[in-house]
C-alpha positions as CSV (number, residue, x, y, z in Angstrom):
1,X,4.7,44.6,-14.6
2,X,4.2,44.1,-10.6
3,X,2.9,40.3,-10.2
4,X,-0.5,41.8,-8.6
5,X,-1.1,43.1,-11.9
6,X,-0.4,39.8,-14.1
7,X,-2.9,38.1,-11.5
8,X,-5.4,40.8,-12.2
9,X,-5.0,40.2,-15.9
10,X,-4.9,36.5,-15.6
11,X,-8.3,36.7,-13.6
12,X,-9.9,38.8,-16.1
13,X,-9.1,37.4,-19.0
14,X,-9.9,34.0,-17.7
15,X,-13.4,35.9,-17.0
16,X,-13.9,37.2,-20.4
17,X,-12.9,33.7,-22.0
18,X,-15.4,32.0,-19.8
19,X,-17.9,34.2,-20.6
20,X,-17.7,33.5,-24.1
21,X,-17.2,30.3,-23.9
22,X,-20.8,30.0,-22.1
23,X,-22.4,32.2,-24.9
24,X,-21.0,29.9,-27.3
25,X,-22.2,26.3,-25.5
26,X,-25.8,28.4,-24.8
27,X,-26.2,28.9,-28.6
28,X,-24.9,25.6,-29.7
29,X,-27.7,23.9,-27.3
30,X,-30.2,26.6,-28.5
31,X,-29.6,25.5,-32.1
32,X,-29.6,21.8,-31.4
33,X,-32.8,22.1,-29.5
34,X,-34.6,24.4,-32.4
35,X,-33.4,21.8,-35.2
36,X,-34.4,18.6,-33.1
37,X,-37.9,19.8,-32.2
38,X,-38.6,21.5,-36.0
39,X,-37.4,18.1,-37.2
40,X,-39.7,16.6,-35.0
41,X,-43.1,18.8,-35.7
42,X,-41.9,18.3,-39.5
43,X,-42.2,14.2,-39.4
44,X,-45.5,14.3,-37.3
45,X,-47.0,17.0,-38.8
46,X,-47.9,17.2,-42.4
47,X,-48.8,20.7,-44.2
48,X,-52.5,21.1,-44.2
49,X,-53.0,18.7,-40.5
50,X,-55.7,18.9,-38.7
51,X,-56.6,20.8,-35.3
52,X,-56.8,17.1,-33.7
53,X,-53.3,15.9,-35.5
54,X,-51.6,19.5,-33.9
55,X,-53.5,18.8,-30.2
56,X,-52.1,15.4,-30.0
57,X,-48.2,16.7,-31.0
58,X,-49.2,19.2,-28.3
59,X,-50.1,16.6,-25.5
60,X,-47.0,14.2,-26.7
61,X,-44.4,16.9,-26.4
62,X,-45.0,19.8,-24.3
63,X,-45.9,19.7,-20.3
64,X,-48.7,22.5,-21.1
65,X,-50.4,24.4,-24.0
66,X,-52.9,26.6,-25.1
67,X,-54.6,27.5,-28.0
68,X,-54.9,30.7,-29.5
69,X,-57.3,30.9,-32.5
70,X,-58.7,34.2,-31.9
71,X,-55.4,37.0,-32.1
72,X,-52.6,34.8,-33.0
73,X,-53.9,31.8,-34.8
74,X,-51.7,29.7,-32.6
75,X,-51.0,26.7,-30.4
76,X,-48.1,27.2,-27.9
77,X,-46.9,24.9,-25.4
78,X,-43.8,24.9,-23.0
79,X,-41.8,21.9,-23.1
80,X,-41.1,19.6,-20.2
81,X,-37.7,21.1,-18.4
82,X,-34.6,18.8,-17.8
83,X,-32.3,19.3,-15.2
84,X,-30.2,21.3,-17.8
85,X,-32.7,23.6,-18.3
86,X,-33.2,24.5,-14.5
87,X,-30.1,25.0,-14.0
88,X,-29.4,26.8,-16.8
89,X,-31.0,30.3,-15.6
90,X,-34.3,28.8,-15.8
91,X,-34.1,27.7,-19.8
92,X,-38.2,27.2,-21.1
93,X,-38.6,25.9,-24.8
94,X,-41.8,27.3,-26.3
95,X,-43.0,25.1,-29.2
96,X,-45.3,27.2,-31.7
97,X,-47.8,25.5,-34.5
98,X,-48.8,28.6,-36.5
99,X,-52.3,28.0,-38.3
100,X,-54.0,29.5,-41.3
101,X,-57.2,30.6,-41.7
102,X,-58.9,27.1,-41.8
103,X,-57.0,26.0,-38.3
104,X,-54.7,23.8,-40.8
105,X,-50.8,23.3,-40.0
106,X,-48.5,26.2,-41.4
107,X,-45.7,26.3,-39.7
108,X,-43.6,25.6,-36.4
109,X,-41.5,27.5,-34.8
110,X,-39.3,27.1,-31.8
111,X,-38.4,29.7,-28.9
112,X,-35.8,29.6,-26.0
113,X,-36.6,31.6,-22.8
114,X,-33.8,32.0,-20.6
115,X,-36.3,33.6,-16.9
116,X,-33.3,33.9,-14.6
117,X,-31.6,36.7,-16.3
């Protein structure tokens, strides 16, 4: 094999192992960030809380939110970015407190956004 062609191998692989190796770090902070914030909603928010007790979770840990009690039966907010997250294709964390019927708790649920890509 010519060296011009062990360089273009070299290059490539080294381009395919980075690329997985970026996958692999994005999915490990995903995860870390969907367990610490559903750990969080889970210790300040017990089953069955209130409208008020989900609006104040809102104001202490997202930048903005909304509420949607009329299609979705759902607050959503956006949580503050880091310097990480901006540089990281524009990463957004949605936080989501699903209500029942009564506007009680249900459930939480945590998205990642990634806007650049």
């Amino acid at each position: 094999m010519s060296r011009r062609r062990k360089v273009v191998f070299a290059v490539a692989a080294a381009v395919v192992l980075l690329d997985i190796a970026i996958a692999t770090a994005l999915s490990y902070y995903d995860s870390h960030t969907r367990k610490t914030l559903l750990a969080l909603a889970a210790q300040e928010l017990p089953t069955r809380a209130s409208i008020a007790d989900m609006e104040q979770f809102m104001r202490l840990h997202t930048a903005r939110f909304a509420l949607d009690d009329k299609y979705h039966h759902e607050y959503a907010g956006i949580v503050p970015q880091t310097r990480l997250d901006r540089l990281l294709f524009d990463r957004k964390v949605q936080v989501v407190l699903k209500l029942k019927e009564d506007r009680t708790f249900q459930s939480a649920e945590v998205r990642v956004y990634y806007t650049a890509l």
